[in-house]
N, C-alpha and C positions, 0 to 999 in steps of 0.2 A: 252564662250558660255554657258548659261541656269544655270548663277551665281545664278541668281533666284530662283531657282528651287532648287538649292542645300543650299541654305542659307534659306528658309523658313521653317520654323519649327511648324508652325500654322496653317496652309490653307490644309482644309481636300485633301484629294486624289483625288477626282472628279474635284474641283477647279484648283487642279495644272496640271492634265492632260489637261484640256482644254486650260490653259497657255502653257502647252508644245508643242499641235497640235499648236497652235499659233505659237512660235517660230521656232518650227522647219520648218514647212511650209516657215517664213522668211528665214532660212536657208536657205532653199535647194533652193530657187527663186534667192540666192545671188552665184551659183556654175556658177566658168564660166567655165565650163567642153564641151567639143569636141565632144566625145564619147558616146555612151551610159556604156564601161565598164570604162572610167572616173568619171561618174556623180556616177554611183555606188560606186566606192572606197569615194567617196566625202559626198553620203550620210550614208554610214555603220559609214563612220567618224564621220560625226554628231550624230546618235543613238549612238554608242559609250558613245559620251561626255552625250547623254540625260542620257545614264540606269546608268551614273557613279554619276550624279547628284537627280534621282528620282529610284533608283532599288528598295527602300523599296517600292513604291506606285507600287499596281497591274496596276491601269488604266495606269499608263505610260509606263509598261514592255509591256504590250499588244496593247497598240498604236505602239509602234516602231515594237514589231512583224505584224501589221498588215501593216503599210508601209511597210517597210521591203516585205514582203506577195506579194502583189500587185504590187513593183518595180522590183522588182526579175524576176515575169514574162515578163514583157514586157521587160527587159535590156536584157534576155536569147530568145527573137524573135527579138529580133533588132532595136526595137521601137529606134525614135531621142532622143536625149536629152531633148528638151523642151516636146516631149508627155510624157513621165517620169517623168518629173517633174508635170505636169497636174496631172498626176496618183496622185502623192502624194500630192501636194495640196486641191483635192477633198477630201481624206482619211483626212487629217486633217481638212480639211475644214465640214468633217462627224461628225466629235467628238466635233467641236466646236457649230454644229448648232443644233445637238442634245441630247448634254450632259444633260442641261436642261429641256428639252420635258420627257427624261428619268426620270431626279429625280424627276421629276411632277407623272410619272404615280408610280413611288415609293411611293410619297406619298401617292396617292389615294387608293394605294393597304395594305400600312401598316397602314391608318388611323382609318380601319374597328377592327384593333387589340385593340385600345383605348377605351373604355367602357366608358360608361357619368357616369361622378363621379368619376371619376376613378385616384391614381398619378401614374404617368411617373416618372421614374429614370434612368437617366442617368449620361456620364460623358463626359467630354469635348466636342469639338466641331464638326458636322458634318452636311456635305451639307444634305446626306440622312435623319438625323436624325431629322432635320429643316423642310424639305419636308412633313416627315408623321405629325410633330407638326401642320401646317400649314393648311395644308388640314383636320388633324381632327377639328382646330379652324376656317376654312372657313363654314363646316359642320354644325356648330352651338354645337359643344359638348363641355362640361363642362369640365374639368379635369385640375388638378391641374400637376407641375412638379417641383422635387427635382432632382436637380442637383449638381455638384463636379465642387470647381472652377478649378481644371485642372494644377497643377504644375508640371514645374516651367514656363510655357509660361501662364496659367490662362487664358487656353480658353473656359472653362465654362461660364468665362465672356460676352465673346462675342454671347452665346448660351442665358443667361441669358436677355440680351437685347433684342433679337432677340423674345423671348418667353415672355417679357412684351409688346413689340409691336402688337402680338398677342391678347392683354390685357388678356394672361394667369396670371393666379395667379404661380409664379415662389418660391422658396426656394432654397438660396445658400447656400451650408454649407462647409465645410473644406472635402478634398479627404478622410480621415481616418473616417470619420461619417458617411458618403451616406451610405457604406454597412449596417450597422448597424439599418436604419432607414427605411427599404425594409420591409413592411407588405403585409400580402396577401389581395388579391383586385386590384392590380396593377399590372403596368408593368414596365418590366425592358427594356429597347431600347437603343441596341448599334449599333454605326456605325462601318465601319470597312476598314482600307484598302488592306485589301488582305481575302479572302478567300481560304481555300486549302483543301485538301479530308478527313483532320480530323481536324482541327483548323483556328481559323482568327486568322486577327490580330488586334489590335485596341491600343488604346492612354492607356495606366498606368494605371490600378488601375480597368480595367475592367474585370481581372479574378476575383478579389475579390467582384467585384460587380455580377459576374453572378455566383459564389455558394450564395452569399447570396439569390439570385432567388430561387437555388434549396432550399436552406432550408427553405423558408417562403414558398415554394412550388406556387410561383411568376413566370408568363410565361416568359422567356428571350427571345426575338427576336433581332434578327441583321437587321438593313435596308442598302441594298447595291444595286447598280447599276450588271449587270451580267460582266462587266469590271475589276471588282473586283477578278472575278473568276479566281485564277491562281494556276497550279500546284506545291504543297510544293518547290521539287527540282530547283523552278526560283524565290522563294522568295526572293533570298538574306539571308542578317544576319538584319534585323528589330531589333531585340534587342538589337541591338549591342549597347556602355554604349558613352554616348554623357557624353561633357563638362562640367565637374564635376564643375565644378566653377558657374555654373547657381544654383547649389543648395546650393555652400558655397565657396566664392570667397576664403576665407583665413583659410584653414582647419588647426588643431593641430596640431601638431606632430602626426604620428602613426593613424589619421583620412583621410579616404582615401571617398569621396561623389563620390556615385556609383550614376550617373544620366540614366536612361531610359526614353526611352519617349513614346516607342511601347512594349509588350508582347503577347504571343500566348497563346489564351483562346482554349479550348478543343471545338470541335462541339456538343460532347454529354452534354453540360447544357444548348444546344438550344433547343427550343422547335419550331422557324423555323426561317429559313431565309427571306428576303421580297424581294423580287427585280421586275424590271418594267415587267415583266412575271408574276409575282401572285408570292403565297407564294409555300417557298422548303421547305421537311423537310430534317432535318441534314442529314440523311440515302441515301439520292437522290442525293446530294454535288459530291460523284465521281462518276456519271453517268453523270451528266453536262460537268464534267471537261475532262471527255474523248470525250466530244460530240465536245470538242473548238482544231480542231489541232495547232500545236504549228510548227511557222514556222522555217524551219531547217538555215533561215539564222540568226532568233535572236537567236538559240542554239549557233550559229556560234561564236556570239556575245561574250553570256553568259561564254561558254566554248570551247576559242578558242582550247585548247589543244587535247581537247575532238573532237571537229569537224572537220569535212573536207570539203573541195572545196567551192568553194564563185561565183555569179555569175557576177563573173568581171573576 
């Protein structure tokens, strides 16, 4: 269950959450559970297998806490089996019909940051980050973007296409250049899959793209959905070093290819966050993220050791 999800290595965060509300909803439509404290053991199982397969992407940890959320209530009044499942199918059925809607008004909120004339730098690939391009090139603005083809998956590429369709004028160059080529005048735009109370997260090669922001003194914004927003301590390990053979299938002797594919950029070389609410500044990041409680049954999840009683 949700092979997918854990073998995709390309498909921004927002994309794969909406595959997940997807599956799991099939999940849970397929329990043949009695009970209502059956169907619960049956759905914490499936979250389970989701946060084991997507724990780096925020939007999935907070979709499952959000079933999670709304099943809990009604298995602890007694509600049947099939209206529980109801419950959880709408919640998923929430994320799939407005995942979209959201990175729309994403756009139209980060598009105002793009200045006519202006280059965009970014790097790899993002739903959010496609969104503000999109909407500032519906707008009729001019503006050029230098992108990083994105190794070892080279999802720049897909960014790159994406932005001549557009009929943007695009520039692809090798990940170790892009910093290097950030002049002032422009903007720096990263997407991001997780935000926390002093750092995101985002695809390789974007802490070095957002100091070179600060020192061309170049605005850095993040475009992200509020799904995004999750606190540090349920991150996961994101950085943690993937399959080194993607970077060099037949190493030397004594050559050891340390592959990453995620790193945690500092909030203070943002100059704001963008999400479908209007723009954040860095400083505001944990007043948000106190404002989202955190359901005690995905702590439950998270750390089973740590937590107690379940509502089954």
């Amino acid at each position: 269950m949700f092979e997918s999800i854990a073998e995709d290595s390309t498909s921004g965060a927002s994309s794969l959450a909406i595959r997940a509300a997807e599956e799991l909803s099939g999940a849970a439509g397929s329990f043949a559970s009695s009970d209502p404290g059956s169907f619960w053991d049956d759905l914490t199982a499936a979250c389970s297998e989701l946060l084991a397969a997507g724990r780096d992407m925020a939007p999935v940890v907070n979709l499952v806490g959000n079933v999670l959320s709304g099943a809990e209530r009604m298995v602890l009044s007694g509600a049947a089996p099939d209206t529980v499942l109801h419950a959880v199918q709408l919640e998923c059925q929430r994320i799939t019909e407005f995942g979209e809607e959201r990175l729309r008004d994403v756009g139209e909120n980060g598009a105002g940051f793009i200045d006519e004339g202006s280059v965009v730098y970014t790097t790899s690939d993002s739903g959010s980050v496609r969104a503000v391009l999109e909407s500032a090139a519906r707008a009729g603005r001019r503006f050029e973007v230098v992108l990083s083809e994105s190794r070892p998956a080279l999802e720049g590429l897909g960014l790159a296409r994406f932005a001549s369709e557009l009929r943007v004028q695009t520039t692809l160059v090798a990940d170790a250049a892009l910093p290097g080529l950030v002049e002032a005048g422009g903007l720096v735009l990263l997407g991001a899959d997780s935000v926390s109370e002093g750092s995101f997260v985002n695809k390789i090669g974007s802490y070095a793209l957002a100091l070179a922001a600060r020192e061309a003194d170049v605005r850095c914004c993040v475009s992200a959905t509020t799904d995004k927003l999750l606190p540090g301590p349920l991150r996961g390990d994101p950085t943690r070093p993937r399959d080194g053979s993607e970077l060099l299938e037949k190493p030397p002797e004594r050559v050891r290819p340390l592959n990453r594919y995620l790193e945690e950029v500092p909030n203070s070389l943002l100059r704001t966050l963008v999400t479908e609410d209007g723009p954040v500044a860095p400083e505001e990041i944990p007043g948000l993220l106190k404002e989202r409680p955190v359901s005690p049954a995905l702590l439950q999840l998270l750390y089973p050791r740590e937590s107690a009683g379940s509502a089954g």
